[in-house]
Backbone as CSV, one residue per row, in Angstrom:
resi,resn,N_x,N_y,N_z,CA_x,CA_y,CA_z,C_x,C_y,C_z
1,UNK,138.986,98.363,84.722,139.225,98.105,83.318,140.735,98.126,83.067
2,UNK,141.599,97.288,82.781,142.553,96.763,81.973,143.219,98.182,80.679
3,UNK,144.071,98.180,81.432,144.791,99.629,80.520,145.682,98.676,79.469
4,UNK,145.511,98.340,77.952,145.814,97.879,77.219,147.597,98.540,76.784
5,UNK,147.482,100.110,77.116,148.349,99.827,76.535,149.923,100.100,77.612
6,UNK,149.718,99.208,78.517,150.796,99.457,79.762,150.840,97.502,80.464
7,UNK,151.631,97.622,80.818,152.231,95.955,81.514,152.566,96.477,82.831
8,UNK,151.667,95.616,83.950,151.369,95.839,85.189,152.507,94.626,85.860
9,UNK,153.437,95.244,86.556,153.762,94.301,87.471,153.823,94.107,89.042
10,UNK,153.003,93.529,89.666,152.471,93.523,91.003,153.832,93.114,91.553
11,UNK,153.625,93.321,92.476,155.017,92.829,94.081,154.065,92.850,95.011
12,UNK,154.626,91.842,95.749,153.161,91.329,96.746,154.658,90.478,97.504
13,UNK,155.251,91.164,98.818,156.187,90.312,99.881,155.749,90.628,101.096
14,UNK,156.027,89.480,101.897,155.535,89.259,103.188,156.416,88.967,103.886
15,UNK,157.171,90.169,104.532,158.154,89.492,105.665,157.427,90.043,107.468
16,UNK,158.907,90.069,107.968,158.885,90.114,109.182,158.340,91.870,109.770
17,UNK,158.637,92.728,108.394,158.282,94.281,109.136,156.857,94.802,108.754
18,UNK,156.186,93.473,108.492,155.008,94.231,107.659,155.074,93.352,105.873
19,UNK,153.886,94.059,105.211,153.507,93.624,104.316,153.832,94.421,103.530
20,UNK,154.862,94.854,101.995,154.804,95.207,100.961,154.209,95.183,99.596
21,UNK,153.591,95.929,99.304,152.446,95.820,97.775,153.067,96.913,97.258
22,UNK,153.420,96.922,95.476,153.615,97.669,95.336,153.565,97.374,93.472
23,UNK,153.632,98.386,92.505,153.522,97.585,91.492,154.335,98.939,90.568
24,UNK,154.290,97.838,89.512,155.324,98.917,88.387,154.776,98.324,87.261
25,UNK,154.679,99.921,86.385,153.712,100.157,85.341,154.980,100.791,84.092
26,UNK,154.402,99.707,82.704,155.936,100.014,81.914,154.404,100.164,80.288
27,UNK,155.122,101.054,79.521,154.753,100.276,78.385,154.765,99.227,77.754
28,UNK,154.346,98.666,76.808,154.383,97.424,76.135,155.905,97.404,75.163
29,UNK,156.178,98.510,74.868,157.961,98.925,74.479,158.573,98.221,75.196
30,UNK,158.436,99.129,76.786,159.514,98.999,77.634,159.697,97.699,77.927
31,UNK,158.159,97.309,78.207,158.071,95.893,78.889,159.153,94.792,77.994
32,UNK,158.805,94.714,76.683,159.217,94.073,75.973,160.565,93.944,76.190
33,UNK,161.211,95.176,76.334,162.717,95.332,76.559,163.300,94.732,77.766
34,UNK,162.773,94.232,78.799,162.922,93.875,80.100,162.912,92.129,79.796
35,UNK,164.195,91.830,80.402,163.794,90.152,80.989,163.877,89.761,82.158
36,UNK,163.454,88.374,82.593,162.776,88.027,83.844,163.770,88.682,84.691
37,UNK,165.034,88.728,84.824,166.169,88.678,85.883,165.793,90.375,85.871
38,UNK,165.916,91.203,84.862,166.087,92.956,85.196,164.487,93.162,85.956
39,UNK,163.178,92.514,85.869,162.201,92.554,86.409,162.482,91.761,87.946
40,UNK,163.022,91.101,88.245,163.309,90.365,89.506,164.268,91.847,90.020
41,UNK,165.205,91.590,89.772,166.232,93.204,90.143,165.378,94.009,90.472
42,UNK,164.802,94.713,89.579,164.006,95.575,89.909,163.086,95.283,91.312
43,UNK,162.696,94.451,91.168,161.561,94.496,92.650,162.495,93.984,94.013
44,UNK,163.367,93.406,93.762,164.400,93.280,94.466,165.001,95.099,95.501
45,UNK,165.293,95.654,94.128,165.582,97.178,94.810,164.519,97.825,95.560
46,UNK,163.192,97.362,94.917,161.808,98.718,95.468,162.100,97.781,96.860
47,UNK,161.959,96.371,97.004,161.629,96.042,98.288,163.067,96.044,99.533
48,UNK,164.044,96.413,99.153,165.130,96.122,99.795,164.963,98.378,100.074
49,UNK,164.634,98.697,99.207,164.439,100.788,99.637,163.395,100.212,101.067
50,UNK,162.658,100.083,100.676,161.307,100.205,101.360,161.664,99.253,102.561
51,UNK,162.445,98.247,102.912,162.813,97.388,104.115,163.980,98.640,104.790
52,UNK,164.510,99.099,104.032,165.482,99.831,104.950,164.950,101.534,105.493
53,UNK,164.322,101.633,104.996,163.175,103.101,105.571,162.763,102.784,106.459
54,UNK,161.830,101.211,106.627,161.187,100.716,107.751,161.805,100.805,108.620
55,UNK,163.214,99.886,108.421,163.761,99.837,110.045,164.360,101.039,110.261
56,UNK,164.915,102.134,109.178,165.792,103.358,109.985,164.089,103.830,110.622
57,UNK,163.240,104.314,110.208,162.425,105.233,110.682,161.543,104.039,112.347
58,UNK,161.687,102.970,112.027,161.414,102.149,113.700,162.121,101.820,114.414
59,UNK,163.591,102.639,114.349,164.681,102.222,115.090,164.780,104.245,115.557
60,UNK,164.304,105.100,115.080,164.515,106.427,115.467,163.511,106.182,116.913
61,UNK,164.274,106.886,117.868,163.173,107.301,118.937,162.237,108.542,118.778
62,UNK,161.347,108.740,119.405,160.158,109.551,119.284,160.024,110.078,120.788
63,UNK,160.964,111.480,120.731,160.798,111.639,122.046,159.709,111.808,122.744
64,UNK,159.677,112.085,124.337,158.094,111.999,124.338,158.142,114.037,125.245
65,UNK,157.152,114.500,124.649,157.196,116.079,124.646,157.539,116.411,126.528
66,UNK,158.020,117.270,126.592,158.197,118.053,127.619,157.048,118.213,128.645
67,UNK,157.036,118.321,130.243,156.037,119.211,130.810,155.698,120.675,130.127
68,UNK,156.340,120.920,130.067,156.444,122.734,129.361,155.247,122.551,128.282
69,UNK,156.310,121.451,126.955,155.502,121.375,126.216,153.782,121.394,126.061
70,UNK,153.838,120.272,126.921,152.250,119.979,127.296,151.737,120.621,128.021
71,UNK,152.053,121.503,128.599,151.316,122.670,129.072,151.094,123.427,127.946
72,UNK,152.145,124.054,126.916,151.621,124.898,126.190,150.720,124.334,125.363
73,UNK,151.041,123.066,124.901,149.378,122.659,123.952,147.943,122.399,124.882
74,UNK,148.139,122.526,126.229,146.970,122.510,126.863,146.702,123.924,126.848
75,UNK,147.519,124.870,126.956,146.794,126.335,126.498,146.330,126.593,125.553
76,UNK,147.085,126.339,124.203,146.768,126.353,123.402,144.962,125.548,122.889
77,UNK,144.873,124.585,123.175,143.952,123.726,123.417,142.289,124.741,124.055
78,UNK,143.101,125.177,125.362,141.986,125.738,126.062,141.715,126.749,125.046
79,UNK,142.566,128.069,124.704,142.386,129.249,124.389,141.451,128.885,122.351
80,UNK,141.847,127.269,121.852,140.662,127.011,120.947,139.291,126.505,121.688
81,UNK,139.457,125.971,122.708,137.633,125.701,123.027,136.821,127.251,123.376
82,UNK,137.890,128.051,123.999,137.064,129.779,124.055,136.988,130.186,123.002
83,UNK,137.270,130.051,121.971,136.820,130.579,120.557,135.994,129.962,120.111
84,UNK,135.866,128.952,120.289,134.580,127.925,119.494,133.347,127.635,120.510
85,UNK,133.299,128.235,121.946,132.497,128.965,122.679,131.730,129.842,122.024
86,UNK,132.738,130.967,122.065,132.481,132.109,121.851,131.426,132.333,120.541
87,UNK,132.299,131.577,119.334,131.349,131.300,117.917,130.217,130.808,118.091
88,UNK,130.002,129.712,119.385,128.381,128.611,119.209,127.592,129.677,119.815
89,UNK,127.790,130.627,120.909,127.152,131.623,121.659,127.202,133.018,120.573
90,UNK,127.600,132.907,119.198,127.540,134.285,118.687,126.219,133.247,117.553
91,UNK,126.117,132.358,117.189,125.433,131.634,116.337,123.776,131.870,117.019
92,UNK,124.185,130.976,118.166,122.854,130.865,119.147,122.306,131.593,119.026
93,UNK,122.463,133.212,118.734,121.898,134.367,119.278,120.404,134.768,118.037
C-alpha cells in the first residue's frame, strides 16, 4: 500500500561491481522543495558512496588464518561436539 504522505524515489544502476537499488523517501514538503538536478545529485552521491566501499572493501585482502589458528578452532570445534555429546546422552537417559 502506497504511503500517501511521502515521495518515493527508486535508484535502480547497473554497473560493472554489481547491482545498486536503493531508494529515498522525502515528504511531500520536502519533495516539493527538490528539483530534477538536486534529485539527480543526490543519487549521484548514494551511488558514487556505495561504488567506492565496494572497491575499497574488494581490493582489502582477507588473510587466510594461520596453522595455529586452525588448529585452535579445530579444538575449539572438537571440545563443542563433547558438549553436545554429552547433552544428547544426558537427554537420552
Amino acid at each position: 500500500m502506497a504511503d500517501l504522505n511521502r515521495a518515493d524515489v527508486k535508484i535502480q544502476v547497473r554497473i560493472s561491481d554489481g547491482n545498486f537499488n536503493d531508494a529515498l523517501y522525502y515528504s511531500p514538503t520536502e519533495f516539493e522543495g527538490l528539483t530534477d538536478e538536486d534529485i539527480d545529485a543526490i543519487k549521484t552521491a548514494r551511488v558514487s558512496k556505495w561504488l567506492e566501499h565496494v572497491q575499497v572493501e574488494s581490493a582489502k585482502e582477507n588473510p587466510l588464518p594461520t596453522k595455529a589458528e586452525l588448529e585452535q578452532q579445530k579444538e575449539a570445534l572438537v571440545a563443542d561436539i563433547a558438549a553436545i555429546d554429552e547433552k544428547l546422552l544426558d537427554i537420552a537417559k
